[in-house]
N, C-alpha and C positions, 0 to 999 in steps of 0.2 A: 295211721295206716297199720294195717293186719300184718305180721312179720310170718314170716317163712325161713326159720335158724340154716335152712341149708343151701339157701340163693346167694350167689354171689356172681356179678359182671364187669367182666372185664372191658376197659372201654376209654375211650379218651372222648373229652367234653367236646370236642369241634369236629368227630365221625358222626355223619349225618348217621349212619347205620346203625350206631350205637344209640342216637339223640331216638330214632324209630323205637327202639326196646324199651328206653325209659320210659315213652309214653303209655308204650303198652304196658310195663311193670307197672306204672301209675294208672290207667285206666281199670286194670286189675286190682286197685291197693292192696298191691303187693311191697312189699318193700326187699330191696336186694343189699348185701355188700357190697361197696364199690370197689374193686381195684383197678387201680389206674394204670395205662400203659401209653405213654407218651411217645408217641408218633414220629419225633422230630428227635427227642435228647439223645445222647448217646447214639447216635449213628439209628437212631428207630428200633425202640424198646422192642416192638413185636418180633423184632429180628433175632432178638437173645435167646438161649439154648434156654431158659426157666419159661418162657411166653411159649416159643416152638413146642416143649413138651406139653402144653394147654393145646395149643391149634398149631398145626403141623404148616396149614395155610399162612400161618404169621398174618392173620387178618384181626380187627377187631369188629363186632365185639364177639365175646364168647359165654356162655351162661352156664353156668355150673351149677347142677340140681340134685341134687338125690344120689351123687359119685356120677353123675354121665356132664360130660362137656359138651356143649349144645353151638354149633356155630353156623354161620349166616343169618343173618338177621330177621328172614320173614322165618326161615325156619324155627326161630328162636319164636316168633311171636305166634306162628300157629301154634307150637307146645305149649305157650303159655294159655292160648285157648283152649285147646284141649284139657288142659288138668284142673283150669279155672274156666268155667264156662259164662260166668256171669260178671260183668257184660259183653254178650260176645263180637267178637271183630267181626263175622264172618256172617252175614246171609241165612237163615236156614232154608231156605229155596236152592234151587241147581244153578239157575240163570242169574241169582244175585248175586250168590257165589262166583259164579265165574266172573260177572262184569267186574266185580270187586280184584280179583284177583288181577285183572286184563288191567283194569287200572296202577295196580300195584308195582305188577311185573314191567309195564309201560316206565316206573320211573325206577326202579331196582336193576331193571336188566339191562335199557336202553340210554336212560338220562346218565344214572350215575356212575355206570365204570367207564365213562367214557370221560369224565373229570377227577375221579379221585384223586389222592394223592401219589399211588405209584404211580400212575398215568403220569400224569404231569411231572413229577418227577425223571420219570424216562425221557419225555420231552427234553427237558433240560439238561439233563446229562447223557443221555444215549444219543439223541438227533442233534441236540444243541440249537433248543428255539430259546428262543431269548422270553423275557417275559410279556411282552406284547404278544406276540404270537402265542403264547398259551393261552394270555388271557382270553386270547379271541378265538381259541380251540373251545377253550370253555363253552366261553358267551355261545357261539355255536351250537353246539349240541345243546346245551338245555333250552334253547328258545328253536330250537327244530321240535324236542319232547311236549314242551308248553305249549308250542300253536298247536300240536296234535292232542292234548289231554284239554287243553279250552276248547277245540272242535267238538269234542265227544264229550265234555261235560257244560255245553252250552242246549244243546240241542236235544241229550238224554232228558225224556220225563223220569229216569233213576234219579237224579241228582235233586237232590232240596237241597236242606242248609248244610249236610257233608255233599262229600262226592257222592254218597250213597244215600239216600234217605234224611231222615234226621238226629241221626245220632253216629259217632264218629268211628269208622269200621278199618278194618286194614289198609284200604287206600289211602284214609286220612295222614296215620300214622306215617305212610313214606311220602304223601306232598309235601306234608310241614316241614323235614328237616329240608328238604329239596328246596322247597322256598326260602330256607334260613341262606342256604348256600349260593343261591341266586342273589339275592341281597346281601351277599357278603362282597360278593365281587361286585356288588351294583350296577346290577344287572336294571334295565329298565321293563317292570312291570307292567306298566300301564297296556299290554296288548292283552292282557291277562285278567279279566276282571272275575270273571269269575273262580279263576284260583285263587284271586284276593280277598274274594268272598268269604268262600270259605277257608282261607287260611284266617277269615277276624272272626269266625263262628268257632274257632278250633281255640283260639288264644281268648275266647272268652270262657274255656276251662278250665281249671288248676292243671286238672293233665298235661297237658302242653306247655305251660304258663312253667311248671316247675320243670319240665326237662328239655326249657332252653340252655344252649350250651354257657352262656355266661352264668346261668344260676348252681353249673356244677362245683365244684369243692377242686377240681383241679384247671379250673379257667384263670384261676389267679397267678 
């Protein structure tokens, strides 16, 4: 992979949002420095006054380029489009573009802040659900997002072997970790075939294949 000396990401190996960037760092071969910020240790690294002065949000992940701190994760991957254009995430038509994006923002904005981890974390210590009852907050919303993203990418002639076309575009990059997250809480798939689909057209690329969360350097 082609290095870039002044990339570096901040990011913890089990943030689907973070897992989004890797792919795109990878489908760019780019390669980034990792820094880790652990979710969980110490009361939630992001929390601490050295992470707060990176991103004021205490969110992960964050990309550091060129001296500009870069956070939110599609945000992070259209700049990565833009400065690297080839291969690009993005459509060059208006109406690819937007389906693409309609896709994206469908699991970015609706599926996952409605399971991360403050969420459910607030659950449990603001409301006081027990863990049954998150899980099934969880299971919940993302199989409301997946029956509406199999509706619309069963019936689009957009969709081949990605969501988009044939080759792997912004949408991609925020299904796959979505679906790591579904499967993590074992979630039942099978009403979902063609997310399945294309989540095996997507793991039959290195790009994805290496920025699963187990293969990062802080999963152990």
């Amino acid at each position: 992979m082609s290095a870039v000396p002044d990339f570096a990401l901040y990011g913890y190996f089990r943030s689907s949002a973070a897992f989004r960037v890797r792919i795109a760092l990878n489908l760019k071969n780019l390669q980034a420095e990792l820094r880790f910020v652990h979710l969980l240790e110490d009361g939630g690294q992001q929390h601490q006054d050295a992470y707060k002065a990176v991103n004021p949000q205490e969110l992960i992940p964050t990309l550091l380029h060129d001296g500009h701190h870069i956070g939110q994760s599609l945000a992070i991957i259209e700049y990565l489009d833009e400065i690297v254009p080839q291969p690009p995430l993005l459509p060059r038509d208006a109406p690819g573009r937007a389906r693409v994006r309609q896709i994206a923002l469908a699991i970015a904005c609706d599926i996952h802040p409605l399971s991360n981890l403050r969420v459910l974390q607030y659950l449990r210590h603001g409301l006081g659900a027990e863990d049954a009852a998150r899980a099934d907050w969880q299971q919940h919303w993302i199989s409301v997002g997946f029956s509406a993203l199999e509706a619309m990418l069963a019936r689009d002639a957009g969709a081949g072997r990605f969501c988009h076309g044939d080759a792997p575009t912004l949408a991609d990059v925020c299904l796959i970790p979505q679906m790591a997250n579904a499967r993590r809480i074992q979630m039942d798939l099978s009403p979902y075939p063609t997310l399945r689909r294309i989540e095996g057209a997507a793991y039959s690329l290195p790009a994805f294949n290496a920025a699963r969360p187990e293969n990062q350097p802080d999963a152990a």
